[in-house]
C-alpha positions as CSV (number, residue, x, y, z in Angstrom):
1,X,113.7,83.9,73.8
2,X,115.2,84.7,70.5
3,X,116.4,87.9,69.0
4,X,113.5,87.0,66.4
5,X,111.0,86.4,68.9
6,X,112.1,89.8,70.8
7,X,111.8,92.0,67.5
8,X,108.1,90.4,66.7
9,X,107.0,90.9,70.7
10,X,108.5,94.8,70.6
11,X,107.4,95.9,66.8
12,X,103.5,94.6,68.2
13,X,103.6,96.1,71.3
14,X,104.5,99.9,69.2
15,X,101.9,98.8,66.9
16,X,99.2,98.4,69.3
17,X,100.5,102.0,71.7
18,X,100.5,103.9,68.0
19,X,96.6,103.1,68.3
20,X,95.9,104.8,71.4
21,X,95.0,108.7,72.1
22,X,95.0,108.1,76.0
23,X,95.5,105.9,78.9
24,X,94.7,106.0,82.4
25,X,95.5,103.6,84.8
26,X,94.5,103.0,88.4
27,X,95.8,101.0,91.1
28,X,92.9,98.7,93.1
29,X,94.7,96.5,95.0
30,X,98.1,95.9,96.5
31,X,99.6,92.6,98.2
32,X,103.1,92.6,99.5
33,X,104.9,89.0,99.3
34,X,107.3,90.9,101.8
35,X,108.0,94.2,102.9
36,X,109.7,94.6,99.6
37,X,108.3,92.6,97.1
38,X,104.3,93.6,96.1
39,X,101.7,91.8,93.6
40,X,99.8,95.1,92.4
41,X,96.3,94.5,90.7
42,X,94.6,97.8,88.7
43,X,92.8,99.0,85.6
44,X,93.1,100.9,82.6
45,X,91.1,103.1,80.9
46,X,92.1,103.5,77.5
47,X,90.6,105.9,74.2
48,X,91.6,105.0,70.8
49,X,92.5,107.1,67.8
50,X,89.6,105.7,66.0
51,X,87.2,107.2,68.7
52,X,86.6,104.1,70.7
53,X,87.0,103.3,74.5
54,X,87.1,100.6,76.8
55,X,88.8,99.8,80.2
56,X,90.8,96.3,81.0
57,X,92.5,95.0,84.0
58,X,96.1,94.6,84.7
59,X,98.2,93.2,87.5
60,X,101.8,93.5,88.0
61,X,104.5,92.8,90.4
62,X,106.9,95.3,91.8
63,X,110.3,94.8,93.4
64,X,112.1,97.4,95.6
65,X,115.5,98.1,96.9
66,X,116.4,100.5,99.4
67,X,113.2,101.8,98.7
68,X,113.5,102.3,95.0
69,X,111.7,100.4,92.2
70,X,114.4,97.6,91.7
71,X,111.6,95.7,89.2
72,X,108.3,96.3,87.6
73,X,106.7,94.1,85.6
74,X,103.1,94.3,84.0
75,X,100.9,91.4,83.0
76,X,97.9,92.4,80.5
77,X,96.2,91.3,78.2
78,X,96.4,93.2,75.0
79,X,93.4,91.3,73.0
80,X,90.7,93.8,73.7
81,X,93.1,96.5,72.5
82,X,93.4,94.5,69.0
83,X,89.5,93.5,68.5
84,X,89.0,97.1,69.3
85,X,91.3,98.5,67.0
86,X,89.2,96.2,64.2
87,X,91.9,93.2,64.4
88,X,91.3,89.7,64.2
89,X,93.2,87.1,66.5
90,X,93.7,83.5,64.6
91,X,95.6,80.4,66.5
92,X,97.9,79.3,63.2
93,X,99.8,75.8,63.0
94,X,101.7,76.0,65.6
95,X,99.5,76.6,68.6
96,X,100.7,80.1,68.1
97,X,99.0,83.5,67.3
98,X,98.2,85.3,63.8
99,X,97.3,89.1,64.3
100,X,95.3,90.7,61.0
């Protein structure tokens, strides 16, 4: 990925936590590849600024290391965030995404 492509993904992600008042997430499910390497599966509530509220699931995988968190990465998808917020979601040209 490029540096450019690094700087849009990071300034949208602040753009879209700046939005929220609260969060709450909850784990629902675990499955361990091994005995350390799980596929986690959850929700998360979420209140807005602008008053609104809605919930969305995640998943994630974790890997650990002597019993430590070694890796954690979360998969979600952020479009009911945006259309929530009052933002529209556009495919451009490119097959790629236009946030307004």
């Amino acid at each position: 990925m490029s540096g450019k492509a690094n700087a849009e993904i990071l300034k949208f992600r602040d753009g879209t936590w700046a939005a929220v008042k609260s969060r709450h997430h909850v784990l629902t499910d675990t499955y361990p590849k091994s005995h350390n390497d799980l596929m986690l599966m959850g929700t998360v509530a979420y209140e807005l600024k602008n008053g609104r509220k809605l919930k969305s699931e995640w998943a994630g995988r974790m890997y650990l290391v002597d019993g430590k968190i070694s890796f954690y990465q979360v998969y979600l998808d952020a479009s009911p965030l945006l259309v929530a917020q009052g933002k529209t979601i556009k495919g451009d040209e490119n097959g790629g995404l236009v946030i307004e």
